[in-house]
C-alpha positions as CSV (number, residue, x, y, z in Angstrom):
1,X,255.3,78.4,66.2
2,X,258.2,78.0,68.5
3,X,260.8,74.8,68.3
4,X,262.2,72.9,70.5
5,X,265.5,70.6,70.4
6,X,268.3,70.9,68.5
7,X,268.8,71.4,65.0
8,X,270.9,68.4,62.8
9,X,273.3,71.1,62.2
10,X,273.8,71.6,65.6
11,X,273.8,68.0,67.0
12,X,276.1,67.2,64.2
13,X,278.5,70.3,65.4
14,X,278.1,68.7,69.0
15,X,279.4,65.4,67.8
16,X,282.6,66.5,65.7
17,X,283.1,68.3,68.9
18,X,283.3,65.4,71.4
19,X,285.0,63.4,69.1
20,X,287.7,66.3,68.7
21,X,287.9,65.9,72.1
22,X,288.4,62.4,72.2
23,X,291.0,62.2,70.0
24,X,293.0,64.2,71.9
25,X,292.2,63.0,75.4
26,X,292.3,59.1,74.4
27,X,296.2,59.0,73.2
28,X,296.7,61.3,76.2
29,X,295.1,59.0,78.8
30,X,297.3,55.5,77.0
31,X,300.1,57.9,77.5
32,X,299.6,58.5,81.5
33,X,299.1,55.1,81.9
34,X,302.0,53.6,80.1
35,X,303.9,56.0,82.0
36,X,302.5,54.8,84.9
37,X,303.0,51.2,84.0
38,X,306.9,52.0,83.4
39,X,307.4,53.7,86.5
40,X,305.3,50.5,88.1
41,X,307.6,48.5,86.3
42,X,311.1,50.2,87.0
43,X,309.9,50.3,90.8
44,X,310.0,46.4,90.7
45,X,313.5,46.1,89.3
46,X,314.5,48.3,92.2
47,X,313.0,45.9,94.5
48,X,315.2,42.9,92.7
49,X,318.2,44.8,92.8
50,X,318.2,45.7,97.0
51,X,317.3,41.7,96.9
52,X,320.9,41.2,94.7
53,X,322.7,43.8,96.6
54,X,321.5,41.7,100.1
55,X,322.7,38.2,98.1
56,X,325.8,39.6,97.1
57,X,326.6,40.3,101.0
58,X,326.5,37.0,101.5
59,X,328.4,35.9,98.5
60,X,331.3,37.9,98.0
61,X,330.0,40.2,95.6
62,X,328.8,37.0,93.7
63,X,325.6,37.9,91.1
64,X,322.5,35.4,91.6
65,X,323.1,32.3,89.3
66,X,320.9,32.4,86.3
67,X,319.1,28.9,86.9
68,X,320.3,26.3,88.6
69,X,321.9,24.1,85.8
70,X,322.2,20.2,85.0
71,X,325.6,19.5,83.9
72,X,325.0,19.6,80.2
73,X,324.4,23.3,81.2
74,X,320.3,22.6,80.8
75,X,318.0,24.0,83.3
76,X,317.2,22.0,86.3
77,X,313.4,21.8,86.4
78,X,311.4,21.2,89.9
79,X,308.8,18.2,90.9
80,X,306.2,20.0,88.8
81,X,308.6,20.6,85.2
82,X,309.3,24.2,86.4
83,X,312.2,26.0,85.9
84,X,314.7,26.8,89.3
85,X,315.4,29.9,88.6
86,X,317.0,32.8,89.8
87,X,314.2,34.0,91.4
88,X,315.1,31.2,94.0
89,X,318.2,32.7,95.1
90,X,316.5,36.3,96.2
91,X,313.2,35.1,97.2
92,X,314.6,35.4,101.1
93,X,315.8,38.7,100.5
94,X,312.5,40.4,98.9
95,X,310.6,42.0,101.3
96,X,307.0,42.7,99.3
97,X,304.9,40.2,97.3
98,X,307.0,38.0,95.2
99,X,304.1,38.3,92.4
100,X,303.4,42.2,92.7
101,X,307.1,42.5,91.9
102,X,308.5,39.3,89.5
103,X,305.3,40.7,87.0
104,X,305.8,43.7,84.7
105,X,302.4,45.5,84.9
106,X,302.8,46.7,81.1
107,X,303.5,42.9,80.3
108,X,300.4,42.0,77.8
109,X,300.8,38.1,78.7
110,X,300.9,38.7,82.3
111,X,303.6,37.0,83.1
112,X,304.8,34.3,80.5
113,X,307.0,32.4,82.7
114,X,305.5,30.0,84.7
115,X,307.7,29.4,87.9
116,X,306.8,27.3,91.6
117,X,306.2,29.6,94.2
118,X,309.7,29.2,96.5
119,X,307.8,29.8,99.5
120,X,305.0,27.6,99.0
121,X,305.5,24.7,96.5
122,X,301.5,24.5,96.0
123,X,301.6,28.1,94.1
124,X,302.8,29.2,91.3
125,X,304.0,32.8,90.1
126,X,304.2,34.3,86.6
127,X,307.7,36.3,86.1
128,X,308.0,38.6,83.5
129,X,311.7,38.9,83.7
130,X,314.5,37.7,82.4
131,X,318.6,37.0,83.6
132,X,321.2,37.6,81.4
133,X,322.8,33.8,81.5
134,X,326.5,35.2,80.9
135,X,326.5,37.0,84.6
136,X,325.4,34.0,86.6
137,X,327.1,33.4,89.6
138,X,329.7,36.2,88.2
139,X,331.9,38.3,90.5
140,X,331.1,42.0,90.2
141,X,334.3,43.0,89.9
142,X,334.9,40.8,86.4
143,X,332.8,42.8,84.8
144,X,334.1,45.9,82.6
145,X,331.9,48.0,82.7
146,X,328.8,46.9,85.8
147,X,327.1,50.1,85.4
148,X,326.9,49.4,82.0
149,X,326.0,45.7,81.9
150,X,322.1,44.4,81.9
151,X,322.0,41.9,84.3
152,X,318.0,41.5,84.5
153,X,315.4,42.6,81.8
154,X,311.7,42.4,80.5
155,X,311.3,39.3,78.9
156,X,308.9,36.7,76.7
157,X,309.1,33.3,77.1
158,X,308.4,30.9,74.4
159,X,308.4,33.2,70.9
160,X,305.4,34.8,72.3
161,X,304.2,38.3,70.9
162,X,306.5,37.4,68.3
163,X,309.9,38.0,70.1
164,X,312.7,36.0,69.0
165,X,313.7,32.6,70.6
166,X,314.7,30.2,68.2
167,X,316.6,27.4,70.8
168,X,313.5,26.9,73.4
169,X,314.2,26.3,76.9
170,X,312.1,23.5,79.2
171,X,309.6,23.1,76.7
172,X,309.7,27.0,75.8
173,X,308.2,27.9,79.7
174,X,311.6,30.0,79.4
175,X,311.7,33.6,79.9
176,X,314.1,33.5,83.1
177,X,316.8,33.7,81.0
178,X,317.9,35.8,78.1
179,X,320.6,33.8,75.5
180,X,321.5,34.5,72.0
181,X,319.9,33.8,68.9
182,X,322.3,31.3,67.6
183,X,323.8,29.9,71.0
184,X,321.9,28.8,74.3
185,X,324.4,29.9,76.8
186,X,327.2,31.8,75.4
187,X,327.3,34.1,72.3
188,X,329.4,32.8,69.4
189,X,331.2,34.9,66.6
190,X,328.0,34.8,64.7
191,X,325.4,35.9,67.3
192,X,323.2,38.5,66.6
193,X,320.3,39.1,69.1
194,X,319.3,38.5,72.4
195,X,317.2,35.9,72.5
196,X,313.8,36.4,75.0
197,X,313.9,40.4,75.1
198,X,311.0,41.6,75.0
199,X,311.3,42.9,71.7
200,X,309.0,42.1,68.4
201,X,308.1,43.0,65.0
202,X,305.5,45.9,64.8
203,X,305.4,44.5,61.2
204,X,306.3,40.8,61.1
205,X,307.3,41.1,57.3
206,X,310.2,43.6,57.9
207,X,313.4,42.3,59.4
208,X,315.0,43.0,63.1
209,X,315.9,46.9,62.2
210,X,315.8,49.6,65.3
211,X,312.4,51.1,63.7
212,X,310.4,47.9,63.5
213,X,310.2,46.8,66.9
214,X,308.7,47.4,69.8
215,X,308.1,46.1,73.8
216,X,306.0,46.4,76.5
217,X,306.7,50.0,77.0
218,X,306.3,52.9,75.4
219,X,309.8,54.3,75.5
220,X,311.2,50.7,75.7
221,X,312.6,47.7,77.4
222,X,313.3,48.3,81.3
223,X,316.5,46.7,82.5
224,X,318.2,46.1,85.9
225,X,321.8,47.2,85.3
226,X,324.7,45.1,86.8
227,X,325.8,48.0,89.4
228,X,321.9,48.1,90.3
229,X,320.4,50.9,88.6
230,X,317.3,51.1,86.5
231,X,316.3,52.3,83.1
232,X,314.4,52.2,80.2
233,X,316.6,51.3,76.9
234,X,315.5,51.6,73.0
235,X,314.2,48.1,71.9
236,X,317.2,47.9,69.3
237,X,319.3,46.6,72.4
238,X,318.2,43.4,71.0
239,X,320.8,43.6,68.4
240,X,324.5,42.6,70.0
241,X,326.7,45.8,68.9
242,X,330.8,44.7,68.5
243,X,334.1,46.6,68.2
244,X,336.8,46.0,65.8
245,X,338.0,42.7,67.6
246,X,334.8,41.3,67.5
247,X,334.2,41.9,71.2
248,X,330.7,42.4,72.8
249,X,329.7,45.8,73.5
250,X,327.3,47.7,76.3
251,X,324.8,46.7,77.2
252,X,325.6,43.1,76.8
253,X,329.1,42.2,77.8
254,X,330.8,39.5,78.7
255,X,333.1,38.9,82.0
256,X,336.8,39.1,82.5
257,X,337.8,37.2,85.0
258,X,341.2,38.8,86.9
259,X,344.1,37.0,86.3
260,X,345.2,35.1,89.2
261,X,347.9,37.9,90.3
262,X,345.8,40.7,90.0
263,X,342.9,38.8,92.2
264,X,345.4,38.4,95.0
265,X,346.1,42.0,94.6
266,X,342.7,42.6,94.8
267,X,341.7,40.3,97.8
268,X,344.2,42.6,99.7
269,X,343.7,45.7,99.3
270,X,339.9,44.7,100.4
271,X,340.9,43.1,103.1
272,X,343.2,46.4,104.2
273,X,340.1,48.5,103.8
274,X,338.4,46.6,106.2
C-alpha cells in the first residue's frame, strides 16, 4: 500500500528548518533597515547643515539661534503655544520638504516636537532634532574645536522613551533644544548629562552608565557637528566628560569668545583675504 504526504518526522525537520532560517534572516533584515534608517537620517542633518552653512553667509559666520528667547531666557512660544525655534531661522534656506527632513526616520515617536509650520501657520511639523542651546547665535570662530562641537542632534522631547529631562521646556513640547540636567541654559559645575538626547535606559533600574543605554539607532545618536559634518556617536555622549580644570570636553563645549584685540586682528586679516 503506497503513502502519500509527509511523515511527522519530516514536517517536523521542515519546520526547525524554516525557523533556522528565520532566525538568521530576521536580525539580518532589522539590521538592513536600521542601517538604512541611519543613513536616512544622517542624509537629513546634511540637508540642515547646507541650510546653516547658507545662514551663516548672511550672518557673519553666526550659528542659527537656538529659539528665539523672552528675556528671562524662556522660549518665545507662537499664537498656537509652539515653540520658535531654530528651525525658523533655516526654513528659507532648505530646499526639500521641511517634514521629510526635520524627522528622524528611526525616531519611534515620530517626531516628538510639535512645531508651526513657518511656511504655513495652519500646519504643523514634528522635529526630531535638537540644538545645542550653548551655540546659539555663536560665531564659528569662538568655538575651540567646531569640528568637534555637536551643534544639532537626535532628540526626545518631554522625558519620552525614558530619556532624561528633568527642567521641562513649554509645557515639556521641548525637544528643539538640548540643556543640561541640572541647568536650563548653561551647564553648571555640577552638570552631568545632556538633557533631551536621545538617549534611555535599556533597563530603567540601572543608572546612566555607557552600557545601559541606548537611541534610535543602532550604532547610536546622529549629530550635526559645528564645522557641518555628520556622524553617528556612542549614546554615552550623554554624559558631559571634563579635564582637570573642570572644563567641558568634545563633544559638548562651550564658546570662547576672542578677546577684543585678537577680534580686531581677526576682522583684518579677513578683510585682507578678501
Amino acid at each position: 500500500m503506497n503513502r502519500y504526504g509527509l511523515t511527522q518526522l519530516e514536517k517536523l525537520a521542515i519546520a526547525v528548518a524554516v525557523l533556522a532560517v528565520l532566525a538568521i534572516l530576521v536580525p539580518l533584515y532589522r539590521q538592513l533597515v536600521d542601517i538604512k534608517r541611519t543613513a536616512d537620517c544622517l542624509s537629513n542633518l546634511k540637508d540642515i547643515a547646507t541650510a546653516i552653512n547658507l545662514y551663516q553667509l548672511d550672518y557673519t559666520n553666526t550659528l542659527p539661534l537656538a529659539y528665539y528667547a523672552n528675556p528671562d531666557g524662556s522660549p518665545q512660544t507662537d499664537t498656537a503655544g509652539r515653540p520658535l525655534s531654530w528651525v525658523l531661522c533655516i526654513s528659507s534656506y532648505m530646499k526639500r520638504d521641511l517634514q521629510r527632513a526635520l524627522k528622524c526616520p528611526a525616531d519611534p515617536t515620530g517626531g516628538s516636537t510639535v512645531i508651526t509650520h513657518p511656511r504655513d501657520s495652519s500646519k504643523t511639523l514634528r522635529l526630531s532634532y535638537g540644538f545645542y542651546a550653548p551655540l546659539s547665535a555663536v560665531r564659528l570662530e569662538d568655538l575651540p574645536n567646531p569640528g568637534l562641537s555637536v551643534l544639532i542632534a537626535d532628540s526626545l522631547a518631554g522625558g519620552q522613551l525614558g530619556s532624561l529631562n528633568p527642567n521641562p521646556l513649554v509645557g515639556g513640547n521641548d525637544g528643539f533644544a538640548l540643556t543640561f540636567d541640572d541647568a536650563p541654559f548653561k551647564p553648571t559645575a555640577d552638570s552631568k548629562y545632556v538633557a533631551r538626547l536621545a538617549v534611555w535606559r535599556r533597563r530603567e533600574q540601572n543608572d546612566w552608565q555607557p552600557e545601559n543605554l541606548r537611541s534610535f539607532h543602532g550604532k547610536g545618536v546622529n549629530v550635526l557637528h559645528a564645522d557641518g559634518h555628520v556622524s553617528t556617536r556612542a549614546p554615552s555622549i550623554l554624559i558631559l566628560q571634563r579635564d582637570a580644570q573642570g572644563k567641558l570636553e568634545p563633544p559638548w563645549t562651550l564658546p570662547e569668545p576672542r578677546k577684543e584685540s585678537e577680534q580686531i586682528a581677526y576682522d583684518r586679516t579677513n578683510r585682507a583675504g578678501r
